[in-house]
C-alpha positions as CSV (number, residue, x, y, z in Angstrom):
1,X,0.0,0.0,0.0
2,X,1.1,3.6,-0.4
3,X,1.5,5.7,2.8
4,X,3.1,8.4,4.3
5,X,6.3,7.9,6.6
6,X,9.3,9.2,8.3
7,X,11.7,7.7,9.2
8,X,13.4,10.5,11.2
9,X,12.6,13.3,13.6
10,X,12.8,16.5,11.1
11,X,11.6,19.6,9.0
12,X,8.8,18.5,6.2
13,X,11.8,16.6,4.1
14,X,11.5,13.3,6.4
15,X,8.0,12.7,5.2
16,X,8.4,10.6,2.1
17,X,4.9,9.2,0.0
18,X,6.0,5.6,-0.4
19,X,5.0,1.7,-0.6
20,X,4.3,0.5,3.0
21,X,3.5,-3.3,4.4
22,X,-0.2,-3.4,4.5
23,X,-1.5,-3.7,8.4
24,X,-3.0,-6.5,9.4
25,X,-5.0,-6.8,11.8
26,X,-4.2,-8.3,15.5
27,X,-5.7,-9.6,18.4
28,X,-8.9,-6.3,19.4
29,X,-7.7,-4.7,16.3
30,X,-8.9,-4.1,13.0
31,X,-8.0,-2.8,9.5
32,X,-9.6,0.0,7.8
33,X,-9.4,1.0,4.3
34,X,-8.9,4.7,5.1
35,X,-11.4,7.0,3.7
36,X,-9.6,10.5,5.3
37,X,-7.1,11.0,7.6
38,X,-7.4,14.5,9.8
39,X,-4.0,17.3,10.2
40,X,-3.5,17.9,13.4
41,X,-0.8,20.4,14.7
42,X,0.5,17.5,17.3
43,X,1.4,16.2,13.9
44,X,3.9,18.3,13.1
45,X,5.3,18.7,16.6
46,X,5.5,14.2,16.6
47,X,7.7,15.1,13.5
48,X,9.8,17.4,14.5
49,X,10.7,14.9,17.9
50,X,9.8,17.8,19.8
51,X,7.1,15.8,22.3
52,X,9.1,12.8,21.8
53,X,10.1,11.8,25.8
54,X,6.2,12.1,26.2
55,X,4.7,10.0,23.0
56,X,7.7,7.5,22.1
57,X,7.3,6.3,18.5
58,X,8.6,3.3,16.2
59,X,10.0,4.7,13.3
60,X,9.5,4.6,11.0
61,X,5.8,6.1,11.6
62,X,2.6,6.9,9.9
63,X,1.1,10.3,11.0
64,X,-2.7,11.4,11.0
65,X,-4.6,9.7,14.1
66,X,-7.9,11.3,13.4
67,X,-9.3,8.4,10.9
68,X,-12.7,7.8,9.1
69,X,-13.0,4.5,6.9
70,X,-14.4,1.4,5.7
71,X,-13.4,-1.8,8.2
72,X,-11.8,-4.6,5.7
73,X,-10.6,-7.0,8.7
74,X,-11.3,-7.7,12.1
75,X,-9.0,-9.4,14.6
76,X,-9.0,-12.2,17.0
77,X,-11.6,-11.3,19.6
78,X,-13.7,-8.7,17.8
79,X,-17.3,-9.1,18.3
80,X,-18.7,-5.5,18.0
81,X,-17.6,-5.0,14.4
82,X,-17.7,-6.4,10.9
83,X,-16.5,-6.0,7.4
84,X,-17.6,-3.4,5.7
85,X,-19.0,-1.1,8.5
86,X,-18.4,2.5,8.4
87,X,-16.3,4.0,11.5
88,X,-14.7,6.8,13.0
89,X,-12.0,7.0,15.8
90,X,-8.7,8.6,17.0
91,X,-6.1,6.5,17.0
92,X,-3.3,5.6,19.9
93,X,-0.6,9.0,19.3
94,X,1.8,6.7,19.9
95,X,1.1,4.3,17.3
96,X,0.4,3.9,13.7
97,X,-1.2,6.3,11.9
98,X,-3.5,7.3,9.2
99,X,-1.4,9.2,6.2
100,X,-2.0,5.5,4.2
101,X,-4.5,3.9,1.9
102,X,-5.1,1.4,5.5
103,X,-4.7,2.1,9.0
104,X,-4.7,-0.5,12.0
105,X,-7.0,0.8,14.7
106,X,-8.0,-0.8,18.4
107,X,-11.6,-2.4,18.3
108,X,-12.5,-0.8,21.5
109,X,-12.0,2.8,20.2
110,X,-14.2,2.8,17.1
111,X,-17.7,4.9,16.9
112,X,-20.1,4.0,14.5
113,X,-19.2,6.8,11.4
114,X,-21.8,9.7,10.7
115,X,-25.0,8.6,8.3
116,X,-25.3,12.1,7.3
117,X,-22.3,13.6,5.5
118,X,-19.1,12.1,3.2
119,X,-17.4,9.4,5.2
120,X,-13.9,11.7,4.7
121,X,-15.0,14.3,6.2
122,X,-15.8,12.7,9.3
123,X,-12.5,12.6,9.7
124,X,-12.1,16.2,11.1
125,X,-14.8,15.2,13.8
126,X,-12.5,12.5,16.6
127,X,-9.7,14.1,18.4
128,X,-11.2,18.1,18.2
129,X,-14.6,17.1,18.8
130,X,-13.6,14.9,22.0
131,X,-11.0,17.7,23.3
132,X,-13.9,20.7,22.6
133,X,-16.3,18.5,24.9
134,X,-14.0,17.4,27.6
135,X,-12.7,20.9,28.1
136,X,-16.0,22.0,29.1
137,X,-18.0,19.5,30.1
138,X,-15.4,17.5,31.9
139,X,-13.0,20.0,33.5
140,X,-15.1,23.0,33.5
141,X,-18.6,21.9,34.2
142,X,-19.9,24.0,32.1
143,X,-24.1,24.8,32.8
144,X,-26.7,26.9,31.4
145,X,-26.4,30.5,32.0
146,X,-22.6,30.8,32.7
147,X,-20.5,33.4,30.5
148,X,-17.9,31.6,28.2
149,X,-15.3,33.5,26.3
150,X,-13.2,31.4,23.9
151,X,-10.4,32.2,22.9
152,X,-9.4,30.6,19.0
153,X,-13.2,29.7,18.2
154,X,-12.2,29.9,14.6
155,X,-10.1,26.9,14.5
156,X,-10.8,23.1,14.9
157,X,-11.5,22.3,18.5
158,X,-12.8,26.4,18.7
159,X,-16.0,25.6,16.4
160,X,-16.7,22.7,18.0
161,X,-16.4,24.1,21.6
162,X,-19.0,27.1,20.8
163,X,-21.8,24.5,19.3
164,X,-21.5,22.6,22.4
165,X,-21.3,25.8,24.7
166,X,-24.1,27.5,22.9
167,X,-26.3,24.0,22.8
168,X,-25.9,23.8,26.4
169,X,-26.9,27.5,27.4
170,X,-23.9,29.1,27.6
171,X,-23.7,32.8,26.5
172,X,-20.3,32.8,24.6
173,X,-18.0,35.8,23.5
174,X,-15.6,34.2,20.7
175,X,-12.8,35.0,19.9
176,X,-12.1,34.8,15.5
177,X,-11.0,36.4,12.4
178,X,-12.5,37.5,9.3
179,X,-12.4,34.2,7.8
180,X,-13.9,32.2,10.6
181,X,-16.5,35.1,12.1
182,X,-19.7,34.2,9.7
183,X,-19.3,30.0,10.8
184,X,-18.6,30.9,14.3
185,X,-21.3,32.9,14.3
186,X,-23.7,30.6,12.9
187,X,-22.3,28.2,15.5
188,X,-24.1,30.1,17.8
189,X,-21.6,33.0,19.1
190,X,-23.3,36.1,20.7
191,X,-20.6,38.1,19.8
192,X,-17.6,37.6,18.1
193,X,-13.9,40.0,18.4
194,X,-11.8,40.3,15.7
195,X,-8.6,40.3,17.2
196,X,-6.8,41.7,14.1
197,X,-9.1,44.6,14.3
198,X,-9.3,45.2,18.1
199,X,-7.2,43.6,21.0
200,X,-9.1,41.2,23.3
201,X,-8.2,42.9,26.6
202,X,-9.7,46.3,24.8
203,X,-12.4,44.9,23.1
204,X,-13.9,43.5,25.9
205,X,-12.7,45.7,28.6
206,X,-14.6,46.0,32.2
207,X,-16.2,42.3,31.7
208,X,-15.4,38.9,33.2
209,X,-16.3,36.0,32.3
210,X,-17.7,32.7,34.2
211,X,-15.5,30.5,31.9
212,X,-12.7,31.2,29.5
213,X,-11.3,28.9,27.1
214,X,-8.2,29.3,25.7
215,X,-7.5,27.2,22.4
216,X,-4.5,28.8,21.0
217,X,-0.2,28.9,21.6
218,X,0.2,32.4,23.8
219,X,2.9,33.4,26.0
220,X,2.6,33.4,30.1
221,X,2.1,36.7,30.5
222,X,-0.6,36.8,27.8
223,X,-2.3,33.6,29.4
224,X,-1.8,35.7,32.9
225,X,-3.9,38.4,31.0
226,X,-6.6,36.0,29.8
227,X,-7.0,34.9,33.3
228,X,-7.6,38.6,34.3
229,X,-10.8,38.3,32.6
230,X,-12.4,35.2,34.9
231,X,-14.5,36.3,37.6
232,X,-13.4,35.6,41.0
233,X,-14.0,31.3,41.8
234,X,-14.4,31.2,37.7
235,X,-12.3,28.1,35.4
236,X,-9.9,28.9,33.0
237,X,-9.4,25.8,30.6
238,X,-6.3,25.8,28.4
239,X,-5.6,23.2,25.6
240,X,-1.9,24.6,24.5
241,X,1.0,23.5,26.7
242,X,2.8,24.5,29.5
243,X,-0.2,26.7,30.2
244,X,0.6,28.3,33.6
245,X,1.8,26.9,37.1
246,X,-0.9,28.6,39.5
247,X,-3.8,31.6,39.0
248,X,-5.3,33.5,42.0
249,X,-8.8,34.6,43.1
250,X,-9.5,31.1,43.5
251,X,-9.7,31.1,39.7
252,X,-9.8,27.2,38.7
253,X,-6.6,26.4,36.8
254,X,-7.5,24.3,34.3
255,X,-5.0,22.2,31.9
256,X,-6.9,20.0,29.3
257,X,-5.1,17.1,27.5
258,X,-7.6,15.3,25.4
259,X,-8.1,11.4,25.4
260,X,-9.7,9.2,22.9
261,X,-13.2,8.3,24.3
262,X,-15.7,5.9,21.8
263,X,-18.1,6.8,24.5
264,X,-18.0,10.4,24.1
265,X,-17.5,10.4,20.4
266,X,-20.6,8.1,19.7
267,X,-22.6,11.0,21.4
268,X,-20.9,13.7,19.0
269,X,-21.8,11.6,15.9
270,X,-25.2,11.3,17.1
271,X,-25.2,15.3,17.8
272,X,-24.4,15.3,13.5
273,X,-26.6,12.8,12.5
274,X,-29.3,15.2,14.2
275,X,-28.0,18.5,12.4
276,X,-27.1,19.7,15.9
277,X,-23.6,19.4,15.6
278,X,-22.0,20.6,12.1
279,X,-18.5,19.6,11.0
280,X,-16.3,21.8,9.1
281,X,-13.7,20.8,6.5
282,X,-11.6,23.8,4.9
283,X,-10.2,21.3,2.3
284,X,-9.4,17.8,1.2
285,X,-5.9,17.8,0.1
286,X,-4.3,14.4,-1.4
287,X,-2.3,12.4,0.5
288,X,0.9,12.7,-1.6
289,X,0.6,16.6,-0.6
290,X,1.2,15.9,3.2
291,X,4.8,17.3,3.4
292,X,3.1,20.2,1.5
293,X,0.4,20.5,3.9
294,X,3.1,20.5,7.0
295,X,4.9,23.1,5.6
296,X,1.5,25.6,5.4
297,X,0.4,24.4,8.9
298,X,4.2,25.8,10.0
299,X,4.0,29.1,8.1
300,X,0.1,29.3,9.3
301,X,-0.9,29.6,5.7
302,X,-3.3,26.1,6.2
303,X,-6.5,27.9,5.5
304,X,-8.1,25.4,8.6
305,X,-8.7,21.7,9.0
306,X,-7.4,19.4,6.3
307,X,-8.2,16.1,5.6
308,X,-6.7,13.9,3.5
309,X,-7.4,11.5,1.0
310,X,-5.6,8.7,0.0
């Protein structure tokens, strides 16, 4: 089969589009002929070896564990699954990938793939989708009424995070630029800042918030500022490491690492298939474009999520 490897830690040069063993599949495993295969930016940081004392790979290694596809074999002790159905799930980080015409994946963390939609697509839904809800639901709390200002709504796990905020009550201040503001909007924003046209901490001066989000890379002292704007006894949720060591005023400091969860992600595909929850795809790129599309998500010129097709 064709895939997508490298076989070192580097810039965009180690990924090479080449022939590959095709998986098979093991004991609670199965294969899946890969319809698309979600970018992540953990992607390019697994590349680069920069998180590699904390996700220890094989090389050489497939990237892409957001996966939607077409199960071709099950494994030794697979019950719950059969050739042929349609699933979605986020694969182990640690293990193989994606980026390739079939993908390995663990029985036990497969959801049932959207009925309403194109099966690629659904590819953009696992690992954003899951962080988006266990950000607020799980860590935060989040309830009906509260204030919710997110920071980065215009981006994967940001779109996500204000259709489940708004769906549950939440009033929510988001945070987007030009590109994004109509979807977020339609998402169900109240109000959306443009923070290339006005700074946040301007823009939105004298107010605290119940909740705030935070979904994009900043500096300490510019997380220390976003924190300014939680009431007293509020959360503030951040997705982007280090995040910060302590907050005061009894804010709640709140750092979220996302986990694969078919529980969870069975409830979000059931949120699509009833038009509640909508997933967006900037573009399908080929999969023989994937160093391309590493180099754009580096030089932030990736006009949003990608998925690819093999």
């Amino acid at each position: 089969m064709k895939a997508v490897r490298f076989h070192s830690y580097g810039d965009f040069d180690v990924l090479v589009h080449e022939e590959s063993d095709r998986p098979q599949a093991g004991a609670g495993q199965v294969v899946l002929r890969v319809a698309g295969a979600g970018v992540n930016p953990v992607d390019a940081s697994l590349r680069a070896g920069y998180i590699r004392e904390v996700f220890k790979l094989a090389l050489p290694h497939v990237p892409c564990y957001d996966v939607a596809g077409v199960i071709t074999e099950v494994g030794d002790g697979v019950s719950d699954w059969n050739v042929g159905d349609a699933v979605v799930t986020w694969l182990p980080i640690d293990g193989p990938g994606a980026a390739a015409e079939y993908a390995v994946a663990p029985a036990k963390t497969l959801t049932a793939a959207p009925r309403t939609g194109d099966l690629p697509d659904a590819a953009a839904l696992p690992s954003v989708a899951l962080t988006a809800w266990q950000a607020l639901f799980e860590h935060v709390g989040l309830t009906a009424g509260q204030t919710v200002l997110i920071n980065g709504a215009g981006g994967a796990v940001g779109g996500y995070a204000v259709q489940l905020a708004a769906q549950a009550g939440a009033s929510v201040t988001a945070t987007a630029g030009a590109g994004s503001r109509d979807r977020v909007r339609s998402y169900g924003a109240e109000r959306i800042i443009d923070y290339t046209a006005t700074p946040l901490q301007e823009a939105v001066a004298g107010e605290r918030f119940d909740v705030v989000l935070n979904l994009v890379f900043l500096s300490p002292a510019e997380l220390t500022q976003l924190v300014d704007l939680v009431v007293d006894g509020g959360a503030f949720a951040n997705t982007v490491p280090p995040g910060l060591a302590h907050t005061e005023r009894g804010v709640r400091n709140l750092q979220v690492f996302g986990r694969s969860d078919a529980g969870q992600l069975a409830e979000l595909v059931a949120r699509v298939d009833a038009g509640d929850l909508k997933i967006h795809v900037a573009q399908r790129r080929p999969l023989t474009e994937l160093r391309a599309v590493h180099e754009e998500l580096a030089t932030q010129k990736l006009p949003g999520k990608t998925v690819l097709i093999p």
